[in-house]
Structures are given as C-alpha cells and as structure tokens.
C-alpha distance (Angstrom), angle and dihedral (degrees) to the residues before:
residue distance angle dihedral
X1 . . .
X2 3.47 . .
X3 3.83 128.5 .
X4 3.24 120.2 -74.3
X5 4.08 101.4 -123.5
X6 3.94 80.4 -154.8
X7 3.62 137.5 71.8
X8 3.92 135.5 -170.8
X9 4.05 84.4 -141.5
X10 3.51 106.9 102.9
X11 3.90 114.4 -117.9
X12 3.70 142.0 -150.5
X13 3.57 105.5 -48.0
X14 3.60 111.7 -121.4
X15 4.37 130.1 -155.8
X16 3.78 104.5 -122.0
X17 4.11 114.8 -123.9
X18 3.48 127.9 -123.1
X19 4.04 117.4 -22.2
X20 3.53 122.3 -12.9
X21 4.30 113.3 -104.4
X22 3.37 110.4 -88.7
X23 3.63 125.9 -3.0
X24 3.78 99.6 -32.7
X25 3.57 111.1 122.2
X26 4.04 113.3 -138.8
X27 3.55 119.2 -111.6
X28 3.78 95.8 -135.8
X29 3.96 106.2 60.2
X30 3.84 109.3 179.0
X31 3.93 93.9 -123.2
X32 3.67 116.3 19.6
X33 3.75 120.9 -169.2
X34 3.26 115.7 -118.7
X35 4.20 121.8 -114.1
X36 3.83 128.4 -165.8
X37 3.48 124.8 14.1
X38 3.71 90.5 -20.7
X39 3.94 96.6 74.3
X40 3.82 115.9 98.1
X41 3.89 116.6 -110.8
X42 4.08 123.2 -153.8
X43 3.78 116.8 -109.3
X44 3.82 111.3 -90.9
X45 3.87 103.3 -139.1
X46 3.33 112.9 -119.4
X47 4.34 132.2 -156.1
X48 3.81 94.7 -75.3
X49 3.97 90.4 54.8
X50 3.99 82.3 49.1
X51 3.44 98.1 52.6
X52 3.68 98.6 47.8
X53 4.13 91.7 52.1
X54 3.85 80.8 55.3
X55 3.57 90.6 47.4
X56 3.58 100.7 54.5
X57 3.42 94.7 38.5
X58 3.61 83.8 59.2
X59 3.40 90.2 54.4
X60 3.45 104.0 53.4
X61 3.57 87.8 50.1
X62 3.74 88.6 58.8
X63 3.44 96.6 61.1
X64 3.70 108.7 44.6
X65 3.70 84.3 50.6
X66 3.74 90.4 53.8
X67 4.02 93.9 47.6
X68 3.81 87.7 48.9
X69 4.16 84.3 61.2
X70 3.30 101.4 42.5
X71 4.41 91.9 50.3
X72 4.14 80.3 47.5
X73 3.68 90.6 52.4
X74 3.99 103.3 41.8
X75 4.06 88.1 37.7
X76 4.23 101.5 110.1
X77 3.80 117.6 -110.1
X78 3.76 113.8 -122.7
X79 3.13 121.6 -139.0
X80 4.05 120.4 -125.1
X81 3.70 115.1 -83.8
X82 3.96 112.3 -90.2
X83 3.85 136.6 -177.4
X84 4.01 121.6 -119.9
X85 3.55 121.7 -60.2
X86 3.44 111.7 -58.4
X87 4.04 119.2 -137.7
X88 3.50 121.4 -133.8
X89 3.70 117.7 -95.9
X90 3.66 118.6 -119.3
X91 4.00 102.8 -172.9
X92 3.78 136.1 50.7
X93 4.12 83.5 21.8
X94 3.61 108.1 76.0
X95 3.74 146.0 6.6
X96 3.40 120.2 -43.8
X97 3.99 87.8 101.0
X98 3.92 109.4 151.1
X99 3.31 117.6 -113.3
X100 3.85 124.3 -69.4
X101 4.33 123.0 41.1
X102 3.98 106.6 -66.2
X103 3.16 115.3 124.7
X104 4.11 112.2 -109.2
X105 3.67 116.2 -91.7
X106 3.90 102.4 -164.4
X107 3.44 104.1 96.6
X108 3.22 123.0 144.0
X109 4.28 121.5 -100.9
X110 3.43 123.2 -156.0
X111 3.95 105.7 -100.5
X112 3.98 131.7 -139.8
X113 3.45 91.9 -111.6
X114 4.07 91.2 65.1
X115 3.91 125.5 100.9
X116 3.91 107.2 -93.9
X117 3.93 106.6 -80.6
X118 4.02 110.5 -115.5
X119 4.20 122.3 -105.5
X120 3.63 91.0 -81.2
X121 3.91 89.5 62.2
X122 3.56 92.2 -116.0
X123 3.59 136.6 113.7
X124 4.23 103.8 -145.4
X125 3.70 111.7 -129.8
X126 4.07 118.3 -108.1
X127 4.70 107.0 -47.0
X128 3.53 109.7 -112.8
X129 3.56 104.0 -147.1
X130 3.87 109.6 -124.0
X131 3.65 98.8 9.3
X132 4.30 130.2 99.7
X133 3.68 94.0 175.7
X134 4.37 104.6 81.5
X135 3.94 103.3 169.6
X136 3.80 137.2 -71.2
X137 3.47 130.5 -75.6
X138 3.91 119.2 -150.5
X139 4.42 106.2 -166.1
X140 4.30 108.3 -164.8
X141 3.43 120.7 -163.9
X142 3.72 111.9 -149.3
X143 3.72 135.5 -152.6
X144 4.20 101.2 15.0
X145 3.57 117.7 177.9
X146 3.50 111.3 48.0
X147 3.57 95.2 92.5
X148 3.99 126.2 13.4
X149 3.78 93.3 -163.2
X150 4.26 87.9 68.9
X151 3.37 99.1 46.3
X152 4.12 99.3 62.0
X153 3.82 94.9 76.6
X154 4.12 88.4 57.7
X155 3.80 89.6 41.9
X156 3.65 88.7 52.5
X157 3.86 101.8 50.5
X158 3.42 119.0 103.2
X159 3.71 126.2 -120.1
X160 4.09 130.1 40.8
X161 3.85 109.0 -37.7
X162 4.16 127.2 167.0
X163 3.44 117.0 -151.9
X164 3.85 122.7 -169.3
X165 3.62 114.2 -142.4
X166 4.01 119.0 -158.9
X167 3.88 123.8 -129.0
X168 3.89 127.9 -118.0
X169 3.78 98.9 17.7
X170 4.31 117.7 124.2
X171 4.11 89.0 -109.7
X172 3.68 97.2 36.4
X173 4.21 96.2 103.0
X174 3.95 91.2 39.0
X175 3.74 88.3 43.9
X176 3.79 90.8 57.0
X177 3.60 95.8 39.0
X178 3.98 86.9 57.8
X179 3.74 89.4 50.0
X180 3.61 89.9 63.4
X181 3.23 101.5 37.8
X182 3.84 91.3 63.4
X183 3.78 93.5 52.3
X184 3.84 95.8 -105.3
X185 3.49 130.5 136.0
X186 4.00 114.5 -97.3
X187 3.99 124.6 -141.7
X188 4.14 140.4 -179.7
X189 3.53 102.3 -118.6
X190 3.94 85.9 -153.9
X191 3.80 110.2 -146.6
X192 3.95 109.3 -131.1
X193 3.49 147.9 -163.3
X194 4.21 109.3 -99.6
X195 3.71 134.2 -161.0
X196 3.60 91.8 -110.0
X197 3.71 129.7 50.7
X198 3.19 97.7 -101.9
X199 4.44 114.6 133.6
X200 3.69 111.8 -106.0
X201 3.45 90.9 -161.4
X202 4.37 130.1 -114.9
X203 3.65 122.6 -34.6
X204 4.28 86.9 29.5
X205 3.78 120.3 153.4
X206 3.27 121.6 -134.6
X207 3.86 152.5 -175.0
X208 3.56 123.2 -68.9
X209 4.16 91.0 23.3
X210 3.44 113.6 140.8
X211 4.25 121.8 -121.4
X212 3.66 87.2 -102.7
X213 3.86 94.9 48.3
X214 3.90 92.1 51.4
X215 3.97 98.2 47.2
X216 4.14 93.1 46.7
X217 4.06 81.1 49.0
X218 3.42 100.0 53.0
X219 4.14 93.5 32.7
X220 3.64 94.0 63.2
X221 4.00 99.5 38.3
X222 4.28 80.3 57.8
X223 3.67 83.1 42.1
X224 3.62 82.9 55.0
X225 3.90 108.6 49.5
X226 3.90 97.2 -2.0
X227 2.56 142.5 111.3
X228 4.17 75.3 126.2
X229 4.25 134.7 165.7
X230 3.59 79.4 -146.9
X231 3.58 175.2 -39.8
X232 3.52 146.0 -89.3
X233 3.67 141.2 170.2
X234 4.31 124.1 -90.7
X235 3.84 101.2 -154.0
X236 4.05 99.7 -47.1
X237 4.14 102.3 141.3
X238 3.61 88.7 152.7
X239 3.46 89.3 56.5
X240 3.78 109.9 49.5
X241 4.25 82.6 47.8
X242 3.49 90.0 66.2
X243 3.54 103.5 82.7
X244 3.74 91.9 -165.0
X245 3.83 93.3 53.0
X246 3.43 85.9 52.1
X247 3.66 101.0 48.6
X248 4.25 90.3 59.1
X249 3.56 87.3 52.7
X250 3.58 102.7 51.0
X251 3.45 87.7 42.1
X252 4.03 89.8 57.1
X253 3.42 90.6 47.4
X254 4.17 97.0 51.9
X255 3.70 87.9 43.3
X256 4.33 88.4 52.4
X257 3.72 88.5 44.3
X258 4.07 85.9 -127.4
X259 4.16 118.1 123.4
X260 3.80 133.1 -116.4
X261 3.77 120.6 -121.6
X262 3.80 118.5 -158.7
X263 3.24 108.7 -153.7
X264 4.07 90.4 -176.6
X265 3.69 104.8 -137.1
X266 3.67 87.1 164.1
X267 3.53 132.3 39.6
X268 3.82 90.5 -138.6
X269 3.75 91.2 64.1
X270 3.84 109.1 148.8
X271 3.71 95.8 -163.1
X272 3.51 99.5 95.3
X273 4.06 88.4 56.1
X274 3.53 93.0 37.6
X275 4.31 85.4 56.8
X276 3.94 96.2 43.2
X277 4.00 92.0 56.5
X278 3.85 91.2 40.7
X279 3.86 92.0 50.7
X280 3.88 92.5 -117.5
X281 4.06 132.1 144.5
X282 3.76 102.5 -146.0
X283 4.13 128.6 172.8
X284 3.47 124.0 -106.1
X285 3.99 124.6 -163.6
X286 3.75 117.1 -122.1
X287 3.83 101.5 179.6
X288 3.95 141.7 21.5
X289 3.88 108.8 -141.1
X290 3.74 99.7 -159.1
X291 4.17 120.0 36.8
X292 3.44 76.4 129.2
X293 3.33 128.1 39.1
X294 3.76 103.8 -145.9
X295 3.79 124.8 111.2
X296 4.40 89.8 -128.2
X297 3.77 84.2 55.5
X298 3.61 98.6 51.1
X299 3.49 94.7 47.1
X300 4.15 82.2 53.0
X301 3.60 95.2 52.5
X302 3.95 94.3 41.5
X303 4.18 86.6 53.0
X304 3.83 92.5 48.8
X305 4.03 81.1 47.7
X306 4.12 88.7 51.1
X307 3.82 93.4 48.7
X308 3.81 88.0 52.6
X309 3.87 94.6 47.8
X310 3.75 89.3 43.6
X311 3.96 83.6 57.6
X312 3.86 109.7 40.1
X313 4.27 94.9 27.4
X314 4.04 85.9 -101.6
X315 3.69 157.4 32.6
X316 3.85 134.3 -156.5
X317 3.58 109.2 -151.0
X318 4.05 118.8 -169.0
X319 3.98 114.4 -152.4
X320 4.01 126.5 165.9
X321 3.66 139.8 -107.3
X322 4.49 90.8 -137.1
X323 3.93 85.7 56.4
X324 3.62 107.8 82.7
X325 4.01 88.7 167.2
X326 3.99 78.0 69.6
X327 4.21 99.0 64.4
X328 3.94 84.1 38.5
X329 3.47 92.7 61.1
X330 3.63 97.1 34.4
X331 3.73 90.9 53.6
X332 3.60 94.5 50.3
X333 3.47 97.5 50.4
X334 3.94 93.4 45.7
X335 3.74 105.9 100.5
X336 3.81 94.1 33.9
X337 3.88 96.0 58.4
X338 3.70 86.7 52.0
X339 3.42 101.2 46.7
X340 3.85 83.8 44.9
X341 4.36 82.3 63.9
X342 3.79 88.6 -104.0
X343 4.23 105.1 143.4
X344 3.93 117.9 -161.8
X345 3.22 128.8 -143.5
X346 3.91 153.0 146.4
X347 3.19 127.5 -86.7
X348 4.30 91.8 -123.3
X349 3.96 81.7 61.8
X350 3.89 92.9 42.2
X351 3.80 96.0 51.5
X352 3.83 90.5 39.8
X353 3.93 91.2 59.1
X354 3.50 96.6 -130.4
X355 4.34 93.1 110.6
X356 4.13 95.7 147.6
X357 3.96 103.0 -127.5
C-alpha cells in the first residue's frame, strides 16, 4: 500500500494566511479595536479649557471694538451744510445812518433771485469746511422798563440775551430786577442828547454838561437799576460826537469796571476814537432788528446780521422790548442757529475773550 501522506499525529502548527475560506473570520486580525475599558476615550474639557474660550472670545471682542473707535475718531467732521459765499452787507449794518437817532432802515432783504432759504427761515452764511463753530451772535434788547408786560417774552427766551433797561421810568427797578432774575445780562440804556429835538427821556445827558454833571447822572441811574455789566446809548448822536462827552463816560465806565455799547446812531460817532486812545474795548452795533416791525423783515435783518458774523467772527444785533414780532422771531429761530454752529453770547463775555467755540 502506499503511504499514507496523512497522519493522526498532530503536526507543526501552522498561522493561517490571509482570511479564513469562506465566511470565517480569522482569529488573529492585524489591528484589533480595542473593547471594554481598554478603548481610548476623548478628553472631556474641563473649566480651564472653558475659561480660555471665554477669554479669547473676550479678546477678540476687544479689538474690533477698539478699531470701530479709532475709524470714529480719524473719520473727518463735516461741517453743517451752508449756501454760497455770502458777500458782505453794506447797508442796514453799519454807519451810514442819516442824521438824527432812528435806527437805520437799509438793511438788506433777502431777494427773489436768492436760493430758497432752509426750514428755519434762514439762509446759513458761506460752509467752512471742517469747522461747527461759525461766529457769535450778541441779541440787545433796547428800551426795558416802560412796560413790564413786553418784556416777559425776551425774559423767557432761551439762550444769552442783554436787555437795556432805561432810568427814571415807574417800571424801571422791577424791570431790572426781572432781568436778573431770568439769568440775563442787565444794561443802562443811557438816555442821550439827539440831533433832533426829539425828548430822550429823564436822567438824559446832554450838551454843554460838565464832566462832573455827566458821571453823577449816569452814577445814580446805575444806582438806580444797576447793578449793570454795562451801558449803552438811548438815541444821544449828539452825544457820542462829542469826543469830550465821550471821553468822561468811558472813563466812568473803566473806572466801574462795566462796558460801553455804541449803538451808532450816527455815523460821526467819536466813541470808537475816543476808546482806541484811552486803551478801551468797547461794543459797537452792527444791525437793528426791528425798523420794521414785521416777522419777514426781521428774519432779513437777522440774515444780513449772519452774513456779517460769518465774515468778521461776530455780529451785535440791537432789537426792542415794544416789538413783540422781535422775541417771536428770535424764538423761532433759536435751535436752528445753533444747530447751524452759531454760539450766543453777551457782549461782557465777547469783549472778555472768553466766547466758548
């Protein structure tokens, strides 16, 4: 018989290669996964990995909010809106007033021809790229105390407002007393001798007085209403030409540490002359509010008043305490003028140099 290429004793034992026939799975797979216990878990994060997440987070936060301030901060300011560039006026601002006390009437209106005015009713001066601030505007109230009932709608405006108050009439302390009272700045309204012959009212100075006549005058009309930050002329063109006139009461007026307002009822005025040799600032009027007494024409004379602020840095404009078309207007065009970058003031603060811009 042949050899049996078996044998019943067990041989060798061998690994098997590759898979096992059929669907037998081998028992030796190259890279078992592990079960139980044995099989690797991911890292739970714990409060430190927490509080760095917040921590960036944080970060990044930081610094976009820090960008956005610094692009607010280099952006350019514009300037408000404006119209052309506005000519200076040369009536109804200055002197050129005919002769006697009335207040000049040539001021400039607003023509046809112009661009339509914005919602506030006035046409802002020439923009100055870059800038808010666009001058200061000084408002006097003229002739307070002949009537208490007139004066409330001034008293109740907002903003800085002078009012002059005049001497020797029945309301004239409780008129001045008001004034203060409502935070506004208090003036003599100093009665004065005119061209014509028209009354200038009690406690007036007038030609021919001596230097002692005119400071006991005005001392006890301040003594009166005072105390003031100032004075300025009621009517009196034949005063302010008189150079020596004018010399005692600037004088009075250094030595009472109060100003002088020129209210330039005459072109001729010497006060300005009389101040430059004495060493003294003194206020000069640019525009009457109220020739007319019609709201359109106040708004006129108040724009030919902005286009000469916009020019020189500032304008003193002189309304009246009988026009109440005046505090209408003013109060209407209140917020708009400062929104426009307009900044009022008085003239104490003006002539004192400390105008906030």
């Amino acid at each position: 018989m042949p050899k049996s290429t078996g044998s019943n004793r067990p041989g060798p034992s061998r690994k098997p290669r590759g898979k096992a026939p059929g669907n037998a799975q081998s028992t030796t797979a190259p890279n078992p996964v592990p079960k139980g216990p044995a099989r690797k878990r991911r890292r739970k994060s714990g409060p430190g990995d927490r509080l760095k997440a917040v921590l960036a987070a944080g970060l990044i936060i930081s610094i976009a909010l820090a960008l956005s301030i610094l692009l607010l901060i280099i952006r350019p300011v514009k300037a408000p809106s404006g119209g052309p560039a506005l000519p200076e006026s040369s009536s109804g601002t200055e002197a050129g007033t005919p002769s006697g006390d009335l207040p000049e009437t040539g001021a400039a209106l607003p023509s046809k021809d112009q661009d339509p005015a914005p919602v506030s009713g006035l046409k802002p001066p020439a923009e100055r790229p870059g800038l808010l601030y666009r001058g200061t505007l000084v408002f006097v109230i003229d002739d307070g105390g002949n009537n208490l009932g007139e004066l409330e709608p001034f008293l109740a405006l907002p903003g800085a407002l002078t009012i002059a108050v005049l001497p020797g009439l029945p309301y004239s302390a409780e008129a001045a007393r008001r004034v203060r009272a409502a935070g506004k700045e208090l003036i003599l309204h100093q009665p004065m001798e005119a061209l014509g012959e028209e009354n200038p009212g009690p406690g007036a100075l007038y030609a021919g007085m001596s230097a002692a006549e005119i400071r006991d005058i005005i001392i006890h009309n301040i003594e009166e209403i005072g105390p003031v930050a100032g004075i300025n002329n009621h009517q009196g063109s034949k005063i302010t030409m008189d150079q020596e006139a004018m010399e005692t009461i600037l004088a009075l007026c250094r030595e009472r540490g109060i100003y002088f307002l020129d209210s330039r009822t005459t072109a001729d005025t010497a006060a300005p002359g009389v101040a430059a040799r004495l060493g003294m600032s003194i206020g000069e009027r640019d525009v009457f509010l109220d020739n007319v007494r019609d709201t359109g024409a106040i708004r006129g004379y108040l724009q030919s008043g902005l286009e000469r602020a916009a020019l020189r840095g500032k304008a003193v404009m002189i309304g009246h305490a009988w026009s109440p078309e005046t505090a209408q207007v003013l109060g209407e065009l209140y917020p708009s003028l400062i929104a426009e970058g307009w900044t009022l003031s008085t003239l104490s603060v003006l002539l004192a140099g400390e105008v906030r811009r």
